[in-house]
C-alpha positions, 0 to 999 in steps of 0.5 A: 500500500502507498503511502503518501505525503501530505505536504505534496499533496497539498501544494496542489490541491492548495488551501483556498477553495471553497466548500464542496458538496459531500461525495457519494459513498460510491465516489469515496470507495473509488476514490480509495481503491485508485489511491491504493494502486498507485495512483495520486489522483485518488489520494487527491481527491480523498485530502480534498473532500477532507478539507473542504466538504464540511456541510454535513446534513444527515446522517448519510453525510456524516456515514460518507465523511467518516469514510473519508477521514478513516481512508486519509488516515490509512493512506496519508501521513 
């Protein structure tokens, strides 16, 4: 499993962005398995939702960004 390095990831997800909608389940588990492989773009995506999707509104939300937290900590040092 790839490890990888949140100070380069966030030089280009960047900082200043605004909120985002919450992904679907699907999305995150996706997002997930293609951070596993190799590839950054899903370890991207993963750091991005952390950062910027902080409007839950239901329990399906919190449930989806649980997840999220949970894969960073796995993948993300």
């Amino acid at each position: 499993m790839k490890i990888y390095k949140s100070n380069e990831l966030s030089k280009i997800i960047g900082f200043h962005r605004k909120h985002q909608r919450v992904p679907s389940l699907e999305q995150v588990e996706s997002a997930y398995q293609i951070a596993l492989t190799g590839d950054m773009d899903g370890a991207l995506r993963l750091l991005d939702w952390k950062r910027h999707c902080f409007y839950v509104k239901n329990d399906y939300e919190r449930k989806v960004m649980t997840k999220v937290f949970e894969y960073c900590l796995n993948i993300i040092e």
